[in-house]
DRENSEDREN-377959 format. One record per residue (C-alpha): residue in one letter; x, y, z. Coordinates in pm, whole numbers, m for minus. Example, Ala and Ser with C-alpha at 12.3 -4.5 7.8 and 13.67 -1.06 7.14 Angstrom:
DRENSEDREN-377959
(atom "A", (1230, m450, 780));
(atom "S", (1367, m106, 714));
END
This chain:
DRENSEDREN-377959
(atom "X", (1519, 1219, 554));
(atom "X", (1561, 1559, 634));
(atom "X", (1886, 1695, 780));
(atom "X", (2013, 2020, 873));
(atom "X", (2333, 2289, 930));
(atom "X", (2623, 2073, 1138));
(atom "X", (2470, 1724, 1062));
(atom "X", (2450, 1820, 696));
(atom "X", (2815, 1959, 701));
(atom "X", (2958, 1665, 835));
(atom "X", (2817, 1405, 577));
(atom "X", (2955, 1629, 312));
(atom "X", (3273, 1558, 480));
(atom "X", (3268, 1255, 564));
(atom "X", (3178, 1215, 184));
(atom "X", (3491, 1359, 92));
(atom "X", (3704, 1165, 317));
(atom "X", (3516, 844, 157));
(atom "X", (m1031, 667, m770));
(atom "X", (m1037, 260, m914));
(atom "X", (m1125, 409, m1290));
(atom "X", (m826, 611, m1259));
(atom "X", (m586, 310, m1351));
(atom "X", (m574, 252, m1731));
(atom "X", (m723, m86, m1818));
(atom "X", (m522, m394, m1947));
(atom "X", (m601, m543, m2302));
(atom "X", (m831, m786, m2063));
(atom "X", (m1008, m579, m1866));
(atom "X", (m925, m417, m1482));
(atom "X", (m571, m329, m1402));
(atom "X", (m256, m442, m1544));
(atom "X", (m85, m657, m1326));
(atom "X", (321, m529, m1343));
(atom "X", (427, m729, m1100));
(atom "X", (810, m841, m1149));
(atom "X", (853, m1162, m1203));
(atom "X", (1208, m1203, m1281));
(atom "X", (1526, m982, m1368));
(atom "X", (1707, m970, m1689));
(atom "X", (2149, m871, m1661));
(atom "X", (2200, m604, m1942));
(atom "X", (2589, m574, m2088));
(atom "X", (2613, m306, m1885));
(atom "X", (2550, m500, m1565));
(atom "X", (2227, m269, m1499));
(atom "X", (1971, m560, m1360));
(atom "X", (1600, m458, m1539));
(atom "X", (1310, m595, m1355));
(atom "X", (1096, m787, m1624));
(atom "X", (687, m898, m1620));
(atom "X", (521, m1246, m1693));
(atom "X", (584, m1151, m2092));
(atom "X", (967, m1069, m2058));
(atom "X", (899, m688, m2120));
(atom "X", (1143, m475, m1884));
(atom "X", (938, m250, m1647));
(atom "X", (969, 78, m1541));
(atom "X", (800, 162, m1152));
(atom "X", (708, 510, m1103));
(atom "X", (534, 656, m771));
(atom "X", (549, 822, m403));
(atom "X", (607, 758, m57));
(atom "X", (284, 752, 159));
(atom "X", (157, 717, 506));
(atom "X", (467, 792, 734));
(atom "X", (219, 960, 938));
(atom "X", (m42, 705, 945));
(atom "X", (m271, 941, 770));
(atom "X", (m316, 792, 424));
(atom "X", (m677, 694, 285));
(atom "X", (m797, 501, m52));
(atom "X", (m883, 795, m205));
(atom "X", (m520, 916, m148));
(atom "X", (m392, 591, m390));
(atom "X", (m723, 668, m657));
(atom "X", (m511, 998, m701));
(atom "X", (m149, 842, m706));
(atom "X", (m340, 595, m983));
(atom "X", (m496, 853, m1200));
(atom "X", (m175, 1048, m1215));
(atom "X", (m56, 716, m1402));
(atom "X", (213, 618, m1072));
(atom "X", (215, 261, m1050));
(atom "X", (433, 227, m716));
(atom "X", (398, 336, m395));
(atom "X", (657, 282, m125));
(atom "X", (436, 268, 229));
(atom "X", (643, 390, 588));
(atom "X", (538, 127, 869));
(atom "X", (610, 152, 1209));
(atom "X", (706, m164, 1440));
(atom "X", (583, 79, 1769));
(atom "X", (261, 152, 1588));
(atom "X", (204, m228, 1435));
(atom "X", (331, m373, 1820));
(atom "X", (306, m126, 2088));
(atom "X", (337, m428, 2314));
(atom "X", (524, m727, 2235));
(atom "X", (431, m1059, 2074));
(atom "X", (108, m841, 1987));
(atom "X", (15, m716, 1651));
(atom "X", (m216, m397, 1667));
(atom "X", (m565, m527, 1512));
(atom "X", (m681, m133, 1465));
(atom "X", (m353, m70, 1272));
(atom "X", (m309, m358, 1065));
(atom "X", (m689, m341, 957));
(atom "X", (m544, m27, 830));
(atom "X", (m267, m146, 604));
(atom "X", (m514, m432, 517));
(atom "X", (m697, m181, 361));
(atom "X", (m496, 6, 183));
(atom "X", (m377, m299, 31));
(atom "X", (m731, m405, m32));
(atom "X", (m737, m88, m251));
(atom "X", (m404, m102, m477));
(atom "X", (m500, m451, m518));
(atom "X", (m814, m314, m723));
(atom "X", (m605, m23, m888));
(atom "X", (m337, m207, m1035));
(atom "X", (m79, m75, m790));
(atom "X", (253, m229, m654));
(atom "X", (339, m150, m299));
(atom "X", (678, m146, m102));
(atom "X", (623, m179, 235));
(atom "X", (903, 23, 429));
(atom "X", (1036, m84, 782));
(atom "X", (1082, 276, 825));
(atom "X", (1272, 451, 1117));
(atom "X", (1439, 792, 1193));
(atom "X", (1679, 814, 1505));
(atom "X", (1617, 488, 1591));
(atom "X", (1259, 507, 1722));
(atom "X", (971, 555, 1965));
(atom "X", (1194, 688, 2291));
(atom "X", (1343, 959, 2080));
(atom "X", (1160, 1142, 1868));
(atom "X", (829, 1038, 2059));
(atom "X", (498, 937, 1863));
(atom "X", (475, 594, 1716));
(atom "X", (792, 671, 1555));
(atom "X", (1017, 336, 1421));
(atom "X", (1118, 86, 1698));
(atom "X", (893, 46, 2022));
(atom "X", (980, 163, 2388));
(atom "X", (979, m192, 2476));
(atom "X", (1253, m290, 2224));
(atom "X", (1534, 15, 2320));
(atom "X", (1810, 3, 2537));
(atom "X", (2009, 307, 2594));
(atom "X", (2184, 219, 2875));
(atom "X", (2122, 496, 3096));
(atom "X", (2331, 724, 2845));
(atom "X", (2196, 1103, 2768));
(atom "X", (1988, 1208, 2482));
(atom "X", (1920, 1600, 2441));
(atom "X", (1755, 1656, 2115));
(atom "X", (1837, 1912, 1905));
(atom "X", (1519, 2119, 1780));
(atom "X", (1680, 2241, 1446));
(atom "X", (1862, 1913, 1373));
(atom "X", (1676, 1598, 1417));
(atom "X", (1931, 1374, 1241));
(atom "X", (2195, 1503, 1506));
(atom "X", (2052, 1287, 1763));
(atom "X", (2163, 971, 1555));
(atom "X", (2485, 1111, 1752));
(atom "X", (2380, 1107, 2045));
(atom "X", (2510, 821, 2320));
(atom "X", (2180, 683, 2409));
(atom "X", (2048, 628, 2016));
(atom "X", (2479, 479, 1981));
(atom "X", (2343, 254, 2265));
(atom "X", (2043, 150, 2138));
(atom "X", (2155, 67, 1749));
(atom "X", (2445, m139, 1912));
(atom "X", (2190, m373, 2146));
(atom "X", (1943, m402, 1819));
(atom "X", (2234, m518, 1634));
(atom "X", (2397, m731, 1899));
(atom "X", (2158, m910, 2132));
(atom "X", (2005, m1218, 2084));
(atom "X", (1690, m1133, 2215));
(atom "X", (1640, m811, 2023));
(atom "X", (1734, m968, 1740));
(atom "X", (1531, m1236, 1776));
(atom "X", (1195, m994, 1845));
(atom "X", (1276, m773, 1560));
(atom "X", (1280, m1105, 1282));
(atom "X", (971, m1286, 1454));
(atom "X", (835, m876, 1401));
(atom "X", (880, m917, 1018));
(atom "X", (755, m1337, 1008));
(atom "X", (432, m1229, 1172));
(atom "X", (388, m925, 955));
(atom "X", (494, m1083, 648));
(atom "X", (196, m1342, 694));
(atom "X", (m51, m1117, 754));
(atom "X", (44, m931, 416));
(atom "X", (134, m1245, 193));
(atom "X", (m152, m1282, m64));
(atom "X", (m223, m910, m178));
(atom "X", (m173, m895, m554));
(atom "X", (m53, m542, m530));
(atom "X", (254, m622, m266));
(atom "X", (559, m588, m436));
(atom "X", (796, m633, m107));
(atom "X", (974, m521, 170));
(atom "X", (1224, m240, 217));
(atom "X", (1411, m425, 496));
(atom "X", (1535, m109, 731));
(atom "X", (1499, 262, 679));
(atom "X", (1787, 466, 628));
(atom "X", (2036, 220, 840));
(atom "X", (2258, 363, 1133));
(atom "X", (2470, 248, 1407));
(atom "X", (2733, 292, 1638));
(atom "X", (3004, 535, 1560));
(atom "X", (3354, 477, 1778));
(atom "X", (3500, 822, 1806));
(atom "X", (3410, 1175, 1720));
(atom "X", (3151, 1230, 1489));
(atom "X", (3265, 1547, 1411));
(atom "X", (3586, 1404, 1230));
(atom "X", (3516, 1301, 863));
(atom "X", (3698, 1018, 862));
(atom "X", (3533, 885, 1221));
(atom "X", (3204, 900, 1042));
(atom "X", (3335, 755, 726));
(atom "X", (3477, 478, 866));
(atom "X", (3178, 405, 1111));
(atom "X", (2954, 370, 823));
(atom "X", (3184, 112, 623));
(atom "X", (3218, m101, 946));
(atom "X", (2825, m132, 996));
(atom "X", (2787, m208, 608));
(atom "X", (3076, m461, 666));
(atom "X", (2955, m624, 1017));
(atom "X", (2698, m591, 1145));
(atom "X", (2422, m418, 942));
(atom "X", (2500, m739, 702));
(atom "X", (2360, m983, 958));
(atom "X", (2071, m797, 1024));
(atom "X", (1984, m827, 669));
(atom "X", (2042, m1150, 667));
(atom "X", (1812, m1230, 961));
(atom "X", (1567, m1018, 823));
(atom "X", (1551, m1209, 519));
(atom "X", (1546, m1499, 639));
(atom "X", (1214, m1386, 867));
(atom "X", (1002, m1297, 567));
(atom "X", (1104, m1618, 372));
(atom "X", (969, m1808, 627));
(atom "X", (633, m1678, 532));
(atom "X", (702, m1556, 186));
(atom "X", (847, m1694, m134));
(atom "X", (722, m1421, m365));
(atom "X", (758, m1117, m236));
(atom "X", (1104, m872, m329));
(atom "X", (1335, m766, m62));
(atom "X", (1513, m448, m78));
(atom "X", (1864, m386, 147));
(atom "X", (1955, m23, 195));
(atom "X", (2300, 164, 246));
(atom "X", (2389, 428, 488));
(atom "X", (2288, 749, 376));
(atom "X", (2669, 834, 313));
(atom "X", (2561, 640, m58));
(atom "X", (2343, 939, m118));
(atom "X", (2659, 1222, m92));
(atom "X", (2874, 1021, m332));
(atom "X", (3063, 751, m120));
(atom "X", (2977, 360, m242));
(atom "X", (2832, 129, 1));
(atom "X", (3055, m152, 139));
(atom "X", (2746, m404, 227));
(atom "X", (2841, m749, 103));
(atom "X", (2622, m948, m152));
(atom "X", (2326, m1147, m24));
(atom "X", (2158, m1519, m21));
(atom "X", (1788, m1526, m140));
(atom "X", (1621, m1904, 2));
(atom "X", (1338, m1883, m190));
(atom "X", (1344, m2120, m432));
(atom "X", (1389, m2032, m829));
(atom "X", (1610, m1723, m903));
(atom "X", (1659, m1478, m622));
(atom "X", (1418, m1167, m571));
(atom "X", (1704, m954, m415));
(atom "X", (1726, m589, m496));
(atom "X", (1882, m229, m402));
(atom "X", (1704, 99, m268));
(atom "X", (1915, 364, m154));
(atom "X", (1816, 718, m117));
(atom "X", (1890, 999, m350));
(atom "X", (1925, 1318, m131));
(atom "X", (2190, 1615, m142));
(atom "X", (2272, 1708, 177));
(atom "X", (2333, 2085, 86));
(atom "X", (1959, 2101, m90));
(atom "X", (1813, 1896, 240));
(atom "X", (1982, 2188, 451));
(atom "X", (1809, 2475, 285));
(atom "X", (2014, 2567, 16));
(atom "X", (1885, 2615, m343));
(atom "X", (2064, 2323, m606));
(atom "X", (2420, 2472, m752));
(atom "X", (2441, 2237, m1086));
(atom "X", (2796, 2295, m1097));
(atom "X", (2885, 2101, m740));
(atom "X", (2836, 1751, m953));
(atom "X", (2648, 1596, m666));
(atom "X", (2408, 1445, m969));
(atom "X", (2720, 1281, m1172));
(atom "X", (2925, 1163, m801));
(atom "X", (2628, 980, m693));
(atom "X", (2563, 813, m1020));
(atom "X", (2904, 733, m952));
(atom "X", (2874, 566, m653));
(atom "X", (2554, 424, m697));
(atom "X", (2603, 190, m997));
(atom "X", (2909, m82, m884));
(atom "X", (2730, m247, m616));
(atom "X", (2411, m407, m804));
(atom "X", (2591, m449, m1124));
(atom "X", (2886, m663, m899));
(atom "X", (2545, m847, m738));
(atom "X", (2258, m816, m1033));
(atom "X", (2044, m688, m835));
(atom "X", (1772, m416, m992));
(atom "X", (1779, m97, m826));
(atom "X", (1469, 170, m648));
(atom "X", (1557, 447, m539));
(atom "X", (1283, 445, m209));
(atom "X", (1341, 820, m141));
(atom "X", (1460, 1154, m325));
(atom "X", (1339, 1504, m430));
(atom "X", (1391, 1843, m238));
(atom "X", (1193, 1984, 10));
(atom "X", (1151, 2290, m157));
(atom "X", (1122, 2244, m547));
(atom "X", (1033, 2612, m647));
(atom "X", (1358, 2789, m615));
(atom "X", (1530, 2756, m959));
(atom "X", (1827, 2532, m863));
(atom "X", (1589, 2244, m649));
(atom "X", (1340, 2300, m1005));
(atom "X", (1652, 2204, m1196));
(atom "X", (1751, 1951, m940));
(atom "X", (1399, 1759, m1007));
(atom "X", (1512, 1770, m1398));
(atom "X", (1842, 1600, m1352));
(atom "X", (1733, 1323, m1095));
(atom "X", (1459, 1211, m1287));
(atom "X", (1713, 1214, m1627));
(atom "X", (1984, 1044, m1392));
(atom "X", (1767, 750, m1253));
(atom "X", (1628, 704, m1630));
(atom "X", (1995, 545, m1642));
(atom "X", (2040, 351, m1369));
(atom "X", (1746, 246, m1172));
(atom "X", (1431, 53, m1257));
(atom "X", (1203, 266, m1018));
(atom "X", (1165, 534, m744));
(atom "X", (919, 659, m513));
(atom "X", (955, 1060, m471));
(atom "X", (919, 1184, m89));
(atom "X", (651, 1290, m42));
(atom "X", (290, 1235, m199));
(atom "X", (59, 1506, m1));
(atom "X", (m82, 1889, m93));
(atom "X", (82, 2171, 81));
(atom "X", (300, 2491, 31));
(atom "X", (683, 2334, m18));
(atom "X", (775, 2077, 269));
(atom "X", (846, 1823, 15));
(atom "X", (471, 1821, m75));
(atom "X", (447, 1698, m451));
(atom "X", (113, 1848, m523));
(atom "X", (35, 2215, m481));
(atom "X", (m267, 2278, m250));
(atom "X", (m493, 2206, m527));
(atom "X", (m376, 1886, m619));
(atom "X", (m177, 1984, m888));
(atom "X", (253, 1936, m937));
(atom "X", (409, 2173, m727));
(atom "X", (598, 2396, m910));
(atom "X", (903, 2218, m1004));
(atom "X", (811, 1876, m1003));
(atom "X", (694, 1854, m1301));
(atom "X", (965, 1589, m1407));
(atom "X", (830, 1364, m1179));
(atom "X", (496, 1358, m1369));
(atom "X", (573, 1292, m1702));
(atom "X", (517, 1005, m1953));
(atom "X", (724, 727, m1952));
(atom "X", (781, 345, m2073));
(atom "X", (613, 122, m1769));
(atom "X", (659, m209, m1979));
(atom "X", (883, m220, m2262));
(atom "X", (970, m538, m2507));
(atom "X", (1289, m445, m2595));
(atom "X", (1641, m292, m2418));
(atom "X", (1826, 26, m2332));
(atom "X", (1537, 242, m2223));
(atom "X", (1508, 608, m2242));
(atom "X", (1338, 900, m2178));
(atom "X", (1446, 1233, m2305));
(atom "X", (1162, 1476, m2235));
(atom "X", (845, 1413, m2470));
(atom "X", (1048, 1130, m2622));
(atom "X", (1102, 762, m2558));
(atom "X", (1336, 573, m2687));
(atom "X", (1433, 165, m2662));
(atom "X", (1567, m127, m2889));
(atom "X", (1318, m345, m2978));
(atom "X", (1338, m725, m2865));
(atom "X", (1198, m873, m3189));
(atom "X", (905, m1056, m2986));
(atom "X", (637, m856, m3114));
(atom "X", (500, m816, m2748));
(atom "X", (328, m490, m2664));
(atom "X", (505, m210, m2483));
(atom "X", (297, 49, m2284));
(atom "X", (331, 407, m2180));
(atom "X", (188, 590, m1980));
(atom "X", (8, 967, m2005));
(atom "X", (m26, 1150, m1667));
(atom "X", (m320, 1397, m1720));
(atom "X", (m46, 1655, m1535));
(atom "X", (124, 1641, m1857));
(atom "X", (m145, 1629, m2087));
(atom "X", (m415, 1802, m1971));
(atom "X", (m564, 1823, m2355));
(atom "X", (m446, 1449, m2472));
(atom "X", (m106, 1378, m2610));
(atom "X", (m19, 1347, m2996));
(atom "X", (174, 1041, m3081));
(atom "X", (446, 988, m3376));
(atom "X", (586, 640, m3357));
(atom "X", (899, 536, m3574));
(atom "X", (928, 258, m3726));
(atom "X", (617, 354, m3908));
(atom "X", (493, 45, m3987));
(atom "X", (446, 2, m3591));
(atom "X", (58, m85, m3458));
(atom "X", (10, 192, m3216));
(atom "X", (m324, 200, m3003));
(atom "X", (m390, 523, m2832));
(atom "X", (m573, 609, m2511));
(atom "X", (m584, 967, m2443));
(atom "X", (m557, 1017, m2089));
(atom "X", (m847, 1289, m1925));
(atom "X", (m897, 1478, m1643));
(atom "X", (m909, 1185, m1386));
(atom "X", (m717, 905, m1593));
(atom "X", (m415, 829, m1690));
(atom "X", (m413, 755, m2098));
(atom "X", (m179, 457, m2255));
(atom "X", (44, 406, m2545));
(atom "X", (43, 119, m2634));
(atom "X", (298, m29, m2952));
(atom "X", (357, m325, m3154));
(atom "X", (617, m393, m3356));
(atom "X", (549, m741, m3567));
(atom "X", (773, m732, m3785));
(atom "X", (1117, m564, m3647));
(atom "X", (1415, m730, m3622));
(atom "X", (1572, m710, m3267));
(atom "X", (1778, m415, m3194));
(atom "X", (1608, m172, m3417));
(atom "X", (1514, 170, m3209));
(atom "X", (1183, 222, m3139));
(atom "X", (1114, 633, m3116));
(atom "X", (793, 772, m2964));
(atom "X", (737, 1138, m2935));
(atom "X", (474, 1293, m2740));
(atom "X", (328, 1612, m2777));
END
């Protein structure tokens, strides 16, 4: 998401009025397999996502291939940085650029990618991912198809320096209402996500579905008025963006009992203003696998300006963020965040304080954007290394944890232990430690097995604690 000068002003408004060897091997050999099997409610109400032993996890990673322009050797890099999550854009006009038709050229390519964060040890989040509805609008292979938009004859004049304005615009209005209204649209779009979901089901690596990119819809009135836009936003959390969900969910668990499913806000969450959506019904059966991504973006930072600590955007979205899965348990991933620009010194800070910030509330994320370039929310400089400023985003931190209340303050990592004796595991990016990492671990009568991470490998931490009783704090340093 990228918005810019009036769109940008009015959500502040409106907010106001409202390489395989590159993945550290398990204790058994290959990759670890994280994947979540089960949640466990904190007294808090936080909702951690927990493995096969019990241990809490902690995802890491990127987004990747909005473009259609990811390889394998772009995950052997996310892997050797020590990411464990990536959160992959698809298109429904690229996957079925004519209906009842999956395309056999593109899904070979997600098939592959797949393929390869199977062998890495990597979870993926596959992303129904649109931006101003789709395909008709912004041209390409863009979100929804062509076939599956009706404007009604209404105008649409794009706006070349703000994209997000045409979400305004009558004909996208149009189209949002029929995908949300009509039987047969609805209908297409859920037998979409059945047919999808079974060609996916079975990769070790998926970890779900992020059910609908940045959700939009109709907004009766002037968008220009705050409280128009505020109160268009709580209606389609309230009505209708609800039943899409719950079609949508439905679709995959025709096909899929394991997989996690992820429901989105508006991006009015993101400026401080908490989401209205309803709790949801998993029909898998066992305990549901139901969980919360909204985006982490400030809309001042997204239109060019450089981060100003003092406007509490950081604190107001924590805010905002935190009632809705505590009310429903659900664990939270933050599927997008970070600025487009992270060298000036407010968007460096910025980086700092999100990264601290979701340490407290959210079980994962997946930064925007995982590619080499000069700024342009490019994560890696054009040598492959952290752009200047994101460092945050690549340093160590607890992936699997026996124990509670989590925490990473710079080189340090902190945690009550459970009292199992299970081992907990960090992780070393090489970014971090480019010469290996010394380790104090307190208590000192901890087992502590050290893998120093190199120039194309993550390293591990792992620690055991036999004989602690539960709830004493566990303290790793790093250096």
């Amino acid at each position: 998401m990228r918005l810019r000068r009036t769109t940008a002003a009015l959500l502040l408004a409106a907010t106001a009025a409202l390489a395989p060897a590159a993945t550290p091997a398990s204790a058994h050999g290959g990759p670890p397999d994280r994947f979540p099997t089960a949640t466990a409610t904190a007294a808090d109400g936080r909702t951690a996502l927990t493995d096969a032993q019990g241990r809490h996890l902690r995802l890491r990673g990127f987004n990747l291939d909005k473009y259609a322009e990811a390889t394998p050797a772009d995950l052997d890099s996310l892997a050797a940085q020590g990411f464990t999550l990536v959160r992959l854009p698809v298109s429904w006009s690229r996957l079925e650029p004519g209906r009842s038709r999956l395309d056999p050229t593109e899904l070979h390519r997600l098939q592959r990618l797949l393929d390869r964060a199977d062998r890495l040890g990597l979870l993926v989040l596959v992303d129904f991912h649109q931006d101003v509805y789709g395909q008709k609008f912004l041209g390409g292979t863009n979100g929804i198809p062509a076939w599956a938009t009706r404007d009604d004859g209404l105008p649409f004049t794009p706006d070349p320096d703000d994209w997000f304005a045409g979400y305004f615009q009558p004909a996208v209005q149009a189209a949002f209402r029929h995908l949300y209204d009509d039987p047969d649209l609805r209908a297409w779009q859920a037998d979409f996500y059945t047919r999808l979901a079974r060609e996916l089901r079975g990769h070790r690596s998926l970890l779900g579905y992020d059910l609908f990119n940045e959700p939009f819809g109709p907004v009766d009135g002037d968008p220009s008025d705050p409280a128009v836009l505020a109160a268009a936003s709580a209606a389609l959390e309230q009505d209708r963006l609800p039943g899409m969900y719950r079609r949508l969910i439905a679709a995959v668990r025709r096909v899929d009992s394991r997989a996690w499913l992820f429901v989105e806000p508006t991006v009015l969450v993101g400026q401080g203003a908490p989401t209205h959506l309803p709790g949801f019904t998993d029909p898998r059966p066992g305990a549901p696998r139901l969980g919360y991504a909204p985006h982490f973006y400030d809309t001042a930072v997204e239109n060019g300006a450089d981060w100003n600590p003092s406007g509490g955007f950081v604190e107001q979205y924590t805010a905002a963020i935190t009632g809705y899965p505590a009310a429903h348990r659900l664990p939270v991933l933050v599927g997008e965040w970070g600025p487009p620009n992270s060298r000036t010194p407010g968007n460096s800070e910025l980086v700092r304080r999100q990264v601290a910030a979701m340490d407290g509330f959210a079980e994962g994320w997946t930064m925007w954007y995982w590619c080499r370039g000069e700024g342009g929310y490019c994560a890696l400089d054009p040598s492959g290394h952290p752009a200047p400023g994101d460092e945050p985003a690549f340093g160590p931190y607890p992936v699997a944890v026996a124990g509670t209340d989590v925490r990473t303050d710079g080189q340090a990592i902190r945690w009550r232990a459970d009292g199992t004796g299970r081992d907990s595991e960090l992780l070393l990016p090489p970014a971090s430690f480019p010469h290996g990492a010394r380790v104090t671990v307190s208590p000192s009568d901890a087992r502590v097995e050290i893998d120093q991470p190199t120039a194309g490998r993550a390293g591990t931490v792992r620690v055991r604690l036999p004989h602690t009783r539960p709830g004493t704090t566990v303290t790793v340093t790093l250096r």
